[in-house]
N, C-alpha and C positions, 0 to 999 in steps of 0.2 A: 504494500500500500504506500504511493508517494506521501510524503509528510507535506501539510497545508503550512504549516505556522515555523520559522525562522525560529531559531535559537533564542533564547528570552534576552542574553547580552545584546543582541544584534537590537534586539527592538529598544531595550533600556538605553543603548547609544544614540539612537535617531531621535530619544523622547528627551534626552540632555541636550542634545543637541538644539531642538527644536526648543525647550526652556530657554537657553542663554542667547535666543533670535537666532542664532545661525541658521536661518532659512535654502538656502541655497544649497551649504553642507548636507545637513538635513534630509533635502532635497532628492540629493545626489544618492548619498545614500539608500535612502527607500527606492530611489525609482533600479539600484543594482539588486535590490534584494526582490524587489520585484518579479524583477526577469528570472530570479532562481523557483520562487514560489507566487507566480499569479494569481494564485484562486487565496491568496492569504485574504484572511478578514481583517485580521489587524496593520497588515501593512499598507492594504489599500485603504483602509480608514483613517490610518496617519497619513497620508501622503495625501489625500483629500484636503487634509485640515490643514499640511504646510501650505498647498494650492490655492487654501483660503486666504491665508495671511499673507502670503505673494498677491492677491487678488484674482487669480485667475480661474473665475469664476465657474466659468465652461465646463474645465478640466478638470474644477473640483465637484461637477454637480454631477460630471460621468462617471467620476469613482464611485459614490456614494449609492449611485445606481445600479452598479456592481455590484456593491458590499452588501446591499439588502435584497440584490439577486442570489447573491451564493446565499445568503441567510437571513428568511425574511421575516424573522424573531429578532434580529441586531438593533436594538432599541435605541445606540450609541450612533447609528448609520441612518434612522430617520431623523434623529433632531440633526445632524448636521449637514444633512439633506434638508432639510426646513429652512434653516439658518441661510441657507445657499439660495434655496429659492426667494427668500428676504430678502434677502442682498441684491438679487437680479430683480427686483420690483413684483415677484408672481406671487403675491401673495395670499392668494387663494389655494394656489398648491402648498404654498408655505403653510396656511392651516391644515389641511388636509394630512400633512405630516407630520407636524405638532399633534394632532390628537389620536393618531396611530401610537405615538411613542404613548398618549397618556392610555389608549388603551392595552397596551403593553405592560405599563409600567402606572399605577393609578398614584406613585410618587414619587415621580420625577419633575419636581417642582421647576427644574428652568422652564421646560416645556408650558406649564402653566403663565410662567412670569413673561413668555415670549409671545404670547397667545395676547396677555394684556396689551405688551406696548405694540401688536396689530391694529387691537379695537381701540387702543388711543391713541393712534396715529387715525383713524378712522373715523376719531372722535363720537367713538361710541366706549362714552366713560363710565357709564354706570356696568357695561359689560365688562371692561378694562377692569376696571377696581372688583370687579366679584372675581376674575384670577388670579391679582394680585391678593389678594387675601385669601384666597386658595395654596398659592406659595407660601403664604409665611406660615400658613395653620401648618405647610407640611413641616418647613425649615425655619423656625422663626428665629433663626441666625443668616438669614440670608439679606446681608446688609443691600445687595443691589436691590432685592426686592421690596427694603422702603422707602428704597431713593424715589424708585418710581413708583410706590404709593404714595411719597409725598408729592409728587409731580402730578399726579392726577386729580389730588388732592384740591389742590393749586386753581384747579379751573372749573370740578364741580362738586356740588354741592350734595350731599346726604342727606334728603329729609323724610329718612323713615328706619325704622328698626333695625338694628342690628348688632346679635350678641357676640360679635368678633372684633369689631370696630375699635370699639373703647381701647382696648388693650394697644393695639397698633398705634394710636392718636398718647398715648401714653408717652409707647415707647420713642418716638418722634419725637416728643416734647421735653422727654430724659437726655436725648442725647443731641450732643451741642453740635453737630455739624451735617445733617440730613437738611434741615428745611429752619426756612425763620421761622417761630409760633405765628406771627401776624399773617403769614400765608394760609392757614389751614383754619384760623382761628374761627371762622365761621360754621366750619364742619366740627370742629372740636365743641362750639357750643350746641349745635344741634344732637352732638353724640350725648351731651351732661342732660340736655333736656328727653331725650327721645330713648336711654338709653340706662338711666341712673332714676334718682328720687329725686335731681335737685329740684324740678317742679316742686314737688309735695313740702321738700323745705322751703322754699320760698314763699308759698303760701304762706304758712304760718308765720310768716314776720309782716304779711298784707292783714293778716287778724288781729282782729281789737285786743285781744291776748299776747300779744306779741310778746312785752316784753316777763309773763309767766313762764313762756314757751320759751326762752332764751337758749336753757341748755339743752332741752330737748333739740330743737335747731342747730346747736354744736356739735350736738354728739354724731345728727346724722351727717353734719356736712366733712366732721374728721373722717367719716369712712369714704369718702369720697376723692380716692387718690389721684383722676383724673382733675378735677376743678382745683384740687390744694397743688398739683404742678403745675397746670393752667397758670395760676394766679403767681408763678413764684420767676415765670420765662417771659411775658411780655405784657403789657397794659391790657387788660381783655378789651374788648373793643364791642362793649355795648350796655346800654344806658339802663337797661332791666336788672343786668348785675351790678350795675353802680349804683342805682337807687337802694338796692340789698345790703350790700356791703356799706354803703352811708349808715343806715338805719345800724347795722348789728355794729359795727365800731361805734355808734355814739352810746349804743346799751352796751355794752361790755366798760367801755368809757366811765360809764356813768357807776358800774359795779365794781372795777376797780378803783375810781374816787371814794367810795364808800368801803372801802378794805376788804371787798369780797373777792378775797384772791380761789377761786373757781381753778383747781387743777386744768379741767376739759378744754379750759381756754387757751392752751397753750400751742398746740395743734394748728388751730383753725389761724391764731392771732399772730404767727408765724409768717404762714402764705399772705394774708392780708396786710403784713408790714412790706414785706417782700414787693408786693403788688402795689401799693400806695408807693413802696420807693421807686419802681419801676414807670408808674407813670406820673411821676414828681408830685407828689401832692394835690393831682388834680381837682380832687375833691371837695366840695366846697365845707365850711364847718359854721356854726354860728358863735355868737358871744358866747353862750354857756358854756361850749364844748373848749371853745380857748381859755375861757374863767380855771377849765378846770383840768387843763392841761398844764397852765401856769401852774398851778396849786400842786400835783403830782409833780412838778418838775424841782419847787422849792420841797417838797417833802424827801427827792430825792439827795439832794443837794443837801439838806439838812442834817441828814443821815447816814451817807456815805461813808464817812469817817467811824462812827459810833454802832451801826446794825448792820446786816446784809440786809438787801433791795429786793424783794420780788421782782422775780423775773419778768413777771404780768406788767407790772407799773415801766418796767422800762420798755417792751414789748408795746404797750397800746401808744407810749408816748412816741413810737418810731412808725407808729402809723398817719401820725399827724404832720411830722418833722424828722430828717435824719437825722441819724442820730448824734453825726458830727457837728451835729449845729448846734448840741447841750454844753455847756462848756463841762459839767461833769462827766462826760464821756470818757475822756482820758483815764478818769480815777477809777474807772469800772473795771473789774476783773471777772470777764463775762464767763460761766459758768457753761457747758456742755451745749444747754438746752438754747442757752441764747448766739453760738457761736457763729451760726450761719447769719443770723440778722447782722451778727460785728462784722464780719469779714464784707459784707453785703454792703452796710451804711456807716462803716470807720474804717476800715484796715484798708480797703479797695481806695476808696477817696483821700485816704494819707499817700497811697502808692501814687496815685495818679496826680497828687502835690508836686512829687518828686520827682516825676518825670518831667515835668512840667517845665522844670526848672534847669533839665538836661538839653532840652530838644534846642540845634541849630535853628537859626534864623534867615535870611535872606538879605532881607534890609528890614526899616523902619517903613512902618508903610506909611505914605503919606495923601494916596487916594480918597474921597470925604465918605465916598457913599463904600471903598472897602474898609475905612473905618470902624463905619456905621454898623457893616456885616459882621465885621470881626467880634464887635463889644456885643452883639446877640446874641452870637455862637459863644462868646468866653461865658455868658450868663445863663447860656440855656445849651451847652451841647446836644446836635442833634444828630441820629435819634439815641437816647439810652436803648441798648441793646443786650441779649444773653446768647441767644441760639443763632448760627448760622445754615445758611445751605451751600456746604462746600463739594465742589470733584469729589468723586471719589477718589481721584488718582489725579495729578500733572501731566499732562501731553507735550508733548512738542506744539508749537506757535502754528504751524503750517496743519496740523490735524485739527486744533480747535477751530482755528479758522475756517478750516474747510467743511466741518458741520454745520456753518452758521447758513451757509447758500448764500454767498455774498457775488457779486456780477464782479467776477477776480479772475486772474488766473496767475495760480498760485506757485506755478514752474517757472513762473519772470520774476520771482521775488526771493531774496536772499536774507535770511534773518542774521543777525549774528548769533555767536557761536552763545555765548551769554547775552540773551538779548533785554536790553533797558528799555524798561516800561514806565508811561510816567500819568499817573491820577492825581490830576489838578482840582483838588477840591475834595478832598476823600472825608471831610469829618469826621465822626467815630472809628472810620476803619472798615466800615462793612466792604465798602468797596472796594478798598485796598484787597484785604483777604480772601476775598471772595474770587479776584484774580489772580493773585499768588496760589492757590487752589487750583487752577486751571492750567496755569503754565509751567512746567518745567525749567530749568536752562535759565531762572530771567532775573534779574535786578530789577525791583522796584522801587520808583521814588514815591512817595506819595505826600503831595504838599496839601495846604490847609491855613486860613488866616488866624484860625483860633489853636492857641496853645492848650488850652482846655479840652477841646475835643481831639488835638492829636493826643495829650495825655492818656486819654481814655483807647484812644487804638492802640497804642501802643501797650498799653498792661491787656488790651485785650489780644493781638498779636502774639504779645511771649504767655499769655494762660495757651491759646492755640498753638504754641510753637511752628511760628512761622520766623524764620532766623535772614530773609531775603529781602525786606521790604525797611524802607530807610525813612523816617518821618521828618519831615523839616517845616518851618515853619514861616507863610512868606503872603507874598499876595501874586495873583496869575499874572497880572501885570510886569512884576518883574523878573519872570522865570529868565530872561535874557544873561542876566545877570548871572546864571551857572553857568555858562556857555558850552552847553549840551544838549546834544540831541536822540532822541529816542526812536525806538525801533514801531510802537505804540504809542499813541497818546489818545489816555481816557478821560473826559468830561463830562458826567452827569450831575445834571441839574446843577450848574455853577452859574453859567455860560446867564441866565437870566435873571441871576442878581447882580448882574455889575451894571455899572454907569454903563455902559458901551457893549452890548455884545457882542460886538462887530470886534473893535478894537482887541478885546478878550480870543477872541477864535482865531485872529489874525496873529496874534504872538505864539499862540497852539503849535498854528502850522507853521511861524519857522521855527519851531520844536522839532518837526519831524524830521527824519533823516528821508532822503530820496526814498518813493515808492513804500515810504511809511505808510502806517493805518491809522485813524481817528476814529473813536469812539464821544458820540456825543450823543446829549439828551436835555432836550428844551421842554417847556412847557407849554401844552398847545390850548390856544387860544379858547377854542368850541369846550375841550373838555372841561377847561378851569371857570365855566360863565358863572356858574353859581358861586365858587369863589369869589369871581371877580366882584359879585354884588354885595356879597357880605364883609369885602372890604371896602368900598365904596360909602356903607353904612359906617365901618368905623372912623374911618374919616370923617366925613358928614359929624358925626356924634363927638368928635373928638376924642377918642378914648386913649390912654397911654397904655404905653408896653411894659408896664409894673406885672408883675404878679397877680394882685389885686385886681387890679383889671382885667387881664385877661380871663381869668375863672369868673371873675361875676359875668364878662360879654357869653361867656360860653355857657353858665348858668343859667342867662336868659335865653340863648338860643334852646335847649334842651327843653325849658318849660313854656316857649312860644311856639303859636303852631300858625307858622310861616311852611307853607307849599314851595315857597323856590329855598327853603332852607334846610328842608327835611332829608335832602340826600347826604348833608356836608355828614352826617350825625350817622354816616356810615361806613366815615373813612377813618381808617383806624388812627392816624394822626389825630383825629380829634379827642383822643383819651388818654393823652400825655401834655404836659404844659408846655415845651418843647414843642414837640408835635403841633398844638394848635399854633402857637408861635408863628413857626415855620409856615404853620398852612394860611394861616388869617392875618397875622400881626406884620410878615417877614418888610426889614426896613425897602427892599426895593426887588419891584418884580415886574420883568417883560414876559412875555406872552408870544406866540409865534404860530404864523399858520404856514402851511406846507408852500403857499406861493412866496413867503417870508421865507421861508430857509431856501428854496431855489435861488432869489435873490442875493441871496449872503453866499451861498456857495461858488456863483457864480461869480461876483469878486472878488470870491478867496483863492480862484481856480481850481476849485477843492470837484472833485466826483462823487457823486451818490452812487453809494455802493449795495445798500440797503439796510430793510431794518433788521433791528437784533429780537426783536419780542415773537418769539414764536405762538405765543397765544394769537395776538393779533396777525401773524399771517398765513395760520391756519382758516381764519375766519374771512382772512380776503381771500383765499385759493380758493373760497367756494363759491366767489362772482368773478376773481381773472385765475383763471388755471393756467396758462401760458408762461413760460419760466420766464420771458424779455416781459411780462406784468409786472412780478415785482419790484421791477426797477424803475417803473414809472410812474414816476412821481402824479402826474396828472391825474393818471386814474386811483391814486392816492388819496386825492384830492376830491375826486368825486366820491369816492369809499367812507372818507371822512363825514362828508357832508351828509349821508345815508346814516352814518354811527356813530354821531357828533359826540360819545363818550366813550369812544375804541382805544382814545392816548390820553385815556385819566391818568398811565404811567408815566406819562409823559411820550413824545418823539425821542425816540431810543440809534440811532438808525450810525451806519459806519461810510465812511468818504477816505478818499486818496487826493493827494497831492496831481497825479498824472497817472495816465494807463499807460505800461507799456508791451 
């Protein structure tokens, strides 16, 4: 009987081989052992897969057709027969063989996970999401499968039952670099309501017994591990929970002024200091509640030296105020139970003092209206952030690019070998990291007017360990002044707070190094109207950009029932004082409609290259399906005008210096 299958060395050599990329060797290899034994399943099943990662596609999809001819049980030979037809756009066949493997095999969860991102490229998401949760019930260690849970997450919504759910929106929320919480945050509320008791608790604090019901109300909301991480990763972003949480902070408030130190309380009053420092004290308090914050503050103070402090008394006063605002902070030697709120509201804000005080500069800025920006952002960094959505992995510059479908070609263009990328306006960090995440190979600058808010990227940089991104401190105005140029230059949302946008985008690009890329993001005209009117109101009204201010204008909009104001009260910015800041108050803001940035690119000799948001250009592929669509702006422009709220994200979109 001739033997089908190579000596187990031979194949171990071509799968080392094929590890450390040596595709080619690899290659070579298999295709000699080949010719000794043809009818192998395993060697024509590796040599398929090296076929793949060569790209060639053809001669990968004829092995595979083989391999599940000699053996039509090879469960390993229809998924990457699937895989191949994926790749070649058949993606009808490509299901067809995804569900052979699952009827083979009822847990071979890629198979399932690969099935999802079909139907959500097909934007049938409710499909999508019932195989990604099929994946992780089998492997709920399979990190890609909540990248793209959280991805589908992202664009639709859950509103009906489901006892799987909760758990996965957990664990998303646990771990700091799948997804922002504000991404999902509306499916995460519908999972608390649709899926838990918080209903049932909530009532009872809308009951005339409310505050009888107090710890009843506590007890169930501690078992509520979803809502107490919810509350602990980002501003929840909606006014039903914040009218809840008003109410039970001012009764707990009012239980520990009267020395009723309630063990149960410690739980729940955790995530709520947690969440009140997250979205900066947005909420509003009356005389009483300050009367008697005062009062617990001097009682602390008084004592400090002579008793131990209930944990509770310092705990409810960190829900009103950080805690580094007490001047007894310092003398506190926080105890087990209060450690996370210290690290959270002292140890984090003394770190990011010290950075503060490290970060380079540029010049002195002497611009009135970058001034202006700077002392907003040193007062209100935006946005306070926990969780990111990062890569899974760093690619090379020419493969990320080349998923975006940008009108390039990417064979004329030369990165360097370490290639320097520079984000003009990064604030907090989000978007520094979030690109350091992506690229491999790269040196990042990442500038910013506020020392405050690079403070805060930066401690939040080395928590992520990101060792590649360099923070400096300056106004975009004088970036000339390095005298460097970058392989990348990213701008979102800067570009229309300056005096000049024009001026600003024009320094950009002589940033760029020849056949450089830009990444920009403006604020479009149509999406921001509502905006724009409830600035116009603050003006008019004269209101300042104190603190005070702002929470009472926001206060009133919440309890006015204004029709063109009711949408603002669904952007999650609006549930951080920062955040509204930024969205209502910010010292200066342009606006830009798609005939607008044709205009400006067109005397910067910049190219439109296209946009970056693939939510929105799944939704225009389904009125221009023609690839030379995308890139036109016009019919962009009529697109808009059809979905006058398609770039509430803003114009996201990438340009070149010149094509060559």
């Amino acid at each position: 009987m001739i033997k089908q299958e190579p000596n187990k060395n031979i194949i171990e050599k071509i799968i080392l081989l094929f590890n450390k990329k040596k595709y080619l060797e690899a290659l070579d290899l298999s295709n000699k052992t080949i010719n000794d034994y043809p009818d192998s399943i395993l060697i024509n099943n590796i040599s398929g897969v090296i076929h793949t990662e060569l790209k060639n596609y053809t001669l990968a999809k004829n092995l595979f057709i083989k391999v599940i001819n000699l053996n039509p049980k090879y469960n390993d030979g229809y998924y990457n027969l699937a895989n191949i037809y994926n790749k070649l756009g058949e993606e009808d066949n490509a299901i067809k063989n995804y569900e052979k493997v699952i009827y083979l095999d009822k847990t071979y969860y890629k198979a399932y996970n690969n099935l999802g991102n079909i139907f959500r490229k097909r934007n049938l998401n409710k499909k999508a999401l019932e195989y990604y949760i099929l994946t992780l019930n089998i492997n709920p260690n399979y990190i890609r499968g909540f990248y793209n849970l959280a991805g589908v997450l992202q664009h639709f919504i859950l509103d009906e039952k489901n006892k799987y759910i909760n758990k996965f929106y957990l664990y998303l929320l646990e771990n700091k670099i799948i997804v922002r919480p504000n991404a999902i945050a509306t499916n995460v509320i519908n999972g608390l309501f649709l899926n838990t008791n918080l209903k049932y608790n909530f009532s009872l604090i809308e009951n005339n017994n409310f505050p009888i019901n107090l710890n009843k109300i506590i007890e169930g909301l501690n078992e509520n591990k979803l809502l107490l991480q919810f509350m602990k990763v980002c501003p929840v972003p909606n006014y039903y929970f914040e009218k809840n949480f008003v109410k039970i902070r001012n009764e707990i408030l009012n239980q520990i002024y009267n020395l009723n130190f309630e063990k149960s309380y410690l739980k729940f009053l955790t995530a709520l200091s947690a969440q009140c420092f997250l979205n900066e004290y947005v909420y509003s308090k009356t005389d009483k509640e300050i009367f008697k914050i005062n009062k617990i503050s001097e009682r602390i103070k008084k004592h400090i030296n002579v008793k131990e402090i209930n944990d509770l008394e310092i705990l409810i006063l960190s829900c009103y105020n950080p805690l580094y605002s007490f001047d007894w902070s310092k003398k506190i030697n926080p105890s087990n139970k209060l450690e996370e709120i210290f690290i959270l509201q002292y140890k984090n804000h003394n770190e990011e003092k010290k950075y503060a005080q490290q970060i380079e500069s540029i010049a002195v800025i002497n611009d009135s209206v970058s001034t202006k920006v700077k002392k907003q952002y040193e007062e209100n960094p935006y946005p306070r952030w926990t969780n990111l959505g990062l890569s899974i992995e760093p690619k090379a510059i020419k493969e990320v690019i080349g998923n975006i479908n940008l009108d390039l070609n990417l064979k004329k263009i030369n990165f360097s070998k370490n290639s320097e990328i520079l984000i003009a306006g990064c604030g907090t960090g989000q978007h520094a990291i979030t690109t350091a995440s992506k690229y491999k190979n790269t040196n990042i600058l990442a500038l910013d007017l506020s020392f405050n808010s690079l403070a805060y990227a930066k401690r939040k940089a080395k928590e992520l360990n990101f060792k590649n991104i360099k923070f400096i401190q300056g106004d975009l105005l004088d970036l000339k002044k390095l005298n460097k140029k970058f392989d990348i230059v990213e701008s979102v949302g800067v570009l229309h707070h300056m005096n000049d946008p024009l001026i600003g985008w024009k320094i950009l690009t002589e940033c760029m190094k020849d056949n450089g890329l830009m990444l920009i993001g403006l604020y479009s005209e149509k999406a921001r109207e509502n905006i724009s009117e409830i600035r116009k109101k603050i003006r008019s009204l004269k209101i300042k950009t104190t603190r005070t201010d702002i929470i009472s204008f926001r206060k009133k909009i919440l309890e006015t029932k204004n029709q063109h104001w009711e949408s603002i009260k669904y952007s999650p910015d609006f549930y951080s004082t920062s955040g509204v800041r930024d969205l209502l108050f910010h010292v200066q803001e342009h606006r830009f409609t798609i005939p607008k940035i044709k205009k400006y690119l067109k005397k910067l000799n910049l190219f439109f290259l296209g946009f970056e948001d693939t939510y929105v250009i799944e939704r225009y592929k389904k009125i221009h399906s023609q690839p030379k669509d995308f890139y036109n702006l016009d019919k962009w422009e009529d697109f808009e005008k059809s979905n006058p709220r398609i770039f509430s994200g803003m114009y996201q979109f990438w340009c070149m210096k010149n094509k060559s």
